[in-house]
C-alpha positions in Angstrom: 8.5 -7.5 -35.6 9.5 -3.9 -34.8 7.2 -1.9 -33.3 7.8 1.1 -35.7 6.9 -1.3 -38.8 3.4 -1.8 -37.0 3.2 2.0 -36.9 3.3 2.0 -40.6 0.9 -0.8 -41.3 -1.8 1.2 -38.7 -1.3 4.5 -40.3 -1.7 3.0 -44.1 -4.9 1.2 -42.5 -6.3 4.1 -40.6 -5.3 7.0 -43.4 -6.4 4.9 -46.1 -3.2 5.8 -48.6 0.4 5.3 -48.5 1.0 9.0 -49.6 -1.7 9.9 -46.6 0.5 7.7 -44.1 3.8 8.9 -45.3 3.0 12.8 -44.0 1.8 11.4 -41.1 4.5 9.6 -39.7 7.1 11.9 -41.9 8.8 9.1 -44.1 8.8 8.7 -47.9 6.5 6.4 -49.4 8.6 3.7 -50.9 10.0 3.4 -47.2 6.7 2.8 -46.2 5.9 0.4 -48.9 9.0 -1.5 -48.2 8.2 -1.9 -44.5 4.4 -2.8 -45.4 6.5 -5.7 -47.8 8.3 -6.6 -45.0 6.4 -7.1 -42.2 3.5 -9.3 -44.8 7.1 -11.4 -45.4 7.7 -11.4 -41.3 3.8 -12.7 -40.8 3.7 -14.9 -44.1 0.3 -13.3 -45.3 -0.8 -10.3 -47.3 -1.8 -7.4 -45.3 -3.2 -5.5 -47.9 -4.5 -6.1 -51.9 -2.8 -3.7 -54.2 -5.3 -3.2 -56.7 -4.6 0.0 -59.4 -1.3 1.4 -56.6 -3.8 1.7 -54.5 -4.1 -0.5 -51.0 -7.1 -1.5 -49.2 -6.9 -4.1 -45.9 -7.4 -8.1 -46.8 -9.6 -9.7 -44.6 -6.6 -11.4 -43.2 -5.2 -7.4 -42.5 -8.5 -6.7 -41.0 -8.3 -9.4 -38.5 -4.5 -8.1 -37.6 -5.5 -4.9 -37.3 -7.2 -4.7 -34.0 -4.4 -6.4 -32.6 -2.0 -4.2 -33.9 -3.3 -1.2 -32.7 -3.4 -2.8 -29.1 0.5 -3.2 -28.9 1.0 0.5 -30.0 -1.3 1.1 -27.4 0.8 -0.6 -25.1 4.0 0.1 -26.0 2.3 3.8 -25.5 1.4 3.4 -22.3 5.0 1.4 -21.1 6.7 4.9 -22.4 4.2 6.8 -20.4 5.4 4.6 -17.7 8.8 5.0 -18.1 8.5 8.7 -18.4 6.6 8.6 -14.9 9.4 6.4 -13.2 12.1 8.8 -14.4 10.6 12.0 -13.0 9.8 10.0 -9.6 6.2 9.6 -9.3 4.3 6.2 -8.8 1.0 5.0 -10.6 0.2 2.4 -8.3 1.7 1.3 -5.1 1.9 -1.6 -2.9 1.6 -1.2 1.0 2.8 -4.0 3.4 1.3 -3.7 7.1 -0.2 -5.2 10.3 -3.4 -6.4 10.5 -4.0 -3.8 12.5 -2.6 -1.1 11.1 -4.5 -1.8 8.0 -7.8 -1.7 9.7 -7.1 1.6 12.1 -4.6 3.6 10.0 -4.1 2.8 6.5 -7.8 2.1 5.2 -9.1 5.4 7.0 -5.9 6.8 5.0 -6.8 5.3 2.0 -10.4 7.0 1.8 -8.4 10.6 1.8 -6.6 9.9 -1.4 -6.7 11.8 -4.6 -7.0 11.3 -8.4 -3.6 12.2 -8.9 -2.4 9.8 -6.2 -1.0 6.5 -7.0 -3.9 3.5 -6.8 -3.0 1.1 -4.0 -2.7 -2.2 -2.9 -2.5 -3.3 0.4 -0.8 -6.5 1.5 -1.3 -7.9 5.1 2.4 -8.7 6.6 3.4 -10.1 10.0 4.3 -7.5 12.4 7.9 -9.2 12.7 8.3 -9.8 8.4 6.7 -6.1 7.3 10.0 -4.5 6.2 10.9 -8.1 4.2 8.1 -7.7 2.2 9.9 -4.4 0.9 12.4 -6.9 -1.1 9.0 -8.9 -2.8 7.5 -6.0 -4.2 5.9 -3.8 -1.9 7.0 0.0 -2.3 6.0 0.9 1.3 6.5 -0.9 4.8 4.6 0.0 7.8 5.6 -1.2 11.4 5.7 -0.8 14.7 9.7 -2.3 15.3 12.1 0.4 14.1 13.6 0.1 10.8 16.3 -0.9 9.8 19.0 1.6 9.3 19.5 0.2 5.4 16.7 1.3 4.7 15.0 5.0 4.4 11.9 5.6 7.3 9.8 8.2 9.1 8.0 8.0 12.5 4.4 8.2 12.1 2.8 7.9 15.6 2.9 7.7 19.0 0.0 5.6 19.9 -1.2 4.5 23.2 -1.6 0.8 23.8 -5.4 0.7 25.7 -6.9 -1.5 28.4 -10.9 -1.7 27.1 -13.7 -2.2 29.7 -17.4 -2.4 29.2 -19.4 1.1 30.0 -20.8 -0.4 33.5 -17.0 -1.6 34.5 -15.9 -0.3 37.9 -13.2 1.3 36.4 -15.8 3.5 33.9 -15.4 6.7 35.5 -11.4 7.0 35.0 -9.2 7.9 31.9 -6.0 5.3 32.8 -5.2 2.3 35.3 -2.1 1.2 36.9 -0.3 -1.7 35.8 -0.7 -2.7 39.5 -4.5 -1.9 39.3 -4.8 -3.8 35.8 -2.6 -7.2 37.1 -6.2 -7.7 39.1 -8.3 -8.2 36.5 -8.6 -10.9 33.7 -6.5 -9.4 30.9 -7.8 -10.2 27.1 -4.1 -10.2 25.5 -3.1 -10.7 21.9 -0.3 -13.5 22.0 3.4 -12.7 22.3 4.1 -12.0 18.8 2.2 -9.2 18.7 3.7 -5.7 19.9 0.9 -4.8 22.4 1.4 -7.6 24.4 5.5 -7.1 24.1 5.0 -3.9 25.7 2.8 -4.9 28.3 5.1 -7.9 29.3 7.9 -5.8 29.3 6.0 -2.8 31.4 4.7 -5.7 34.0 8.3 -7.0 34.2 9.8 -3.3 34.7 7.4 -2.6 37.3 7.7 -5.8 38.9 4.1 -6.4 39.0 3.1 -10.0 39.2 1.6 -10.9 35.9 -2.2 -11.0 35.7 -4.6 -13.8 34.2 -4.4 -13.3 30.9 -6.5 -14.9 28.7 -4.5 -15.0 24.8 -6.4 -13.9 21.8 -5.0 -14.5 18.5 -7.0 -11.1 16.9 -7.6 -7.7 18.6 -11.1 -7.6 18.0 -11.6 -10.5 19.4 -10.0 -9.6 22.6 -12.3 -6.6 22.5 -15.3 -8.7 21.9 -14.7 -10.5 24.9 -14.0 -7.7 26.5 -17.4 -6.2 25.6 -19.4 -9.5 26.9 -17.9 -8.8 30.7 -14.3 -11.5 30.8 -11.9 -9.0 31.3 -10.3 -5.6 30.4 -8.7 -6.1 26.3 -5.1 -4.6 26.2 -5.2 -3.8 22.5 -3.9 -0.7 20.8 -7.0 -1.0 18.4 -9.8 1.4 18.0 -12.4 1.0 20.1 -15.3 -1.2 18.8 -18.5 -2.6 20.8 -19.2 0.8 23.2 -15.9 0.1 25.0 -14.8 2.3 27.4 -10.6 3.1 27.1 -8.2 3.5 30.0 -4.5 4.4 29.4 -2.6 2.0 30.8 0.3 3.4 33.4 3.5 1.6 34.1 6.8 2.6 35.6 8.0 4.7 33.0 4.5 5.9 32.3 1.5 5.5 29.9 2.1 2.4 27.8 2.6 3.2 24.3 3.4 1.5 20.5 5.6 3.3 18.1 4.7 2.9 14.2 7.1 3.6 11.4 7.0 3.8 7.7 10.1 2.6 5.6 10.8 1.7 1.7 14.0 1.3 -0.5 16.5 4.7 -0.5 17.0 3.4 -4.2 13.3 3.1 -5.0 12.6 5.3 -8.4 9.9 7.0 -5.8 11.5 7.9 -2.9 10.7 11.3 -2.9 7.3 10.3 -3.3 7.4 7.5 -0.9 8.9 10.3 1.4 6.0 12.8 1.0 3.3 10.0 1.4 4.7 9.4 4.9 4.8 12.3 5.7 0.7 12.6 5.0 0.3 9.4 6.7 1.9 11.4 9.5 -0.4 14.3 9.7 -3.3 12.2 9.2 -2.2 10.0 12.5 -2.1 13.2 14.2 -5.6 14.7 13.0 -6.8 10.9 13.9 -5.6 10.7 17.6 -4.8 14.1 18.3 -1.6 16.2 18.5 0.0 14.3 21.3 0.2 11.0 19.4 3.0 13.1 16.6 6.5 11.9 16.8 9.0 13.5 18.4 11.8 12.7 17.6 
């Protein structure tokens, strides 16, 4: 069944005569006529009763025509498709990304999008397995390890990785604590897979500060809950939730901080558009957090 034969049998159905359909779709009529023949032959039942040369639907060609109609439709709209892919530019689009980063960055990102830009999806990934989800579907990556140099990326951020105290903490009156300072208080920790608490391994064994009580916590805002009812200072580089106060945290090389990157295909259809989108998600980071959190490299 070819798509253009259904175009006849709509226009004969919608125009009411084969003379009608033929100036529509600029054919003759006995090629319409045959392709009407044809296609009844294809479906094994008369489309149309022929009564006096003229045609008018059978109830059988009134119950095909409704579906008819939907695959021009949708043959419409995968041309319209098409046309979109070739000239680069995305109707919908799949984002992979840390929990995190979903909840801080890309959902506050999300609210700033236009009608004309593509609709998303978001897809939570593993911090350590957000640029494989590029090769099951998703057009755009975000993480805070550094791409791979296959693939095409921007630096979004510069973000600080915060210790979070309660408003009445002794600590309430500054803007950062030392890693020395820090290793004396209970410290609410994510769990080693998580970048935060890389960093702040890696700082403490820099420094060579002995390592603190930590207490692991499997989600940020749990950490900072906990926080928040008095058990420790959260080392999170989450927003602040529950009235916490935040304190930069300084080691050796100074303030603590967590890099985050966007990346996709180089051969994606998109990848100017991917490109631009970035570099939004960039300037929106920076009108976020402030200027200092901008790339700069």
């Amino acid at each position: 069944m070819e798509l253009r034969t259904l175009g006849y049998f709509v226009a004969v159905a919608e125009s009411g005569t084969v003379s009608a359909a033929a100036d529509a779709v600029h054919v003759t009529q006995p090629a319409i006529s045959r392709q009407i023949r044809q296609l009844e032959n294809e479906l094994g039942v008369e489309l149309f009763v022929r009564s006096s040369g003229r045609l008018q639907l059978s109830a059988a060609g009134r119950q095909f025509l409704p579906h008819a109609q939907d695959v021009l439709r949708r043959a419409d709209g995968a041309r319209n498709a098409a046309r979109s892919y070739a000239a680069g530019r995305l109707e919908r689009i799949t984002i992979a990304a840390p929990t995190t980063t979903l909840t801080d960055v890309i959902a506050p990102f999300l609210a700033t999008l236009g009608p004309d830009d593509p609709m998303p999806t978001v897809i939570e990934s593993d911090p350590r397995e957000a640029y494989d989800a590029l090769r099951h579907g998703a057009d755009l990556a975000i993480a805070t390890e550094p791409p791979p140099a296959r693939l095409a990326s921007a630096a979004l951020a510069v973000l600080p990785v915060w210790a979070y105290v309660r408003a009445d903490h002794r600590w309430h009156d500054q803007g950062s604590v030392r890693l020395k300072e820090l290793a004396t208080e209970t410290v609410l920790a994510l769990t080693p897979a998580f970048k935060p608490r890389q960093i702040l391994d890696r700082a403490l064994e820099r420094a060579r500060v002995s390592a603190p009580s930590v207490v692991d916590c499997s989600n940020p805002q749990v950490a900072q809950a906990l926080a928040a009812a008095g058990r420790g200072a959260a080392v999170v580089s989450d927003d602040p939730r529950f009235g916490l106060h935040p304190l930069e945290i300084v080691g050796r090389d100074g303030p603590l901080r967590i890099e985050l990157f966007a990346a996709w295909e180089p051969g994606h259809h998109a990848a100017a558009t991917l490109d631009e989108l970035a570099a939004r998600l960039r300037e929106f980071c920076v009108e976020r957090y402030g200027a200092d959190v901008a790339p700069t490299g």
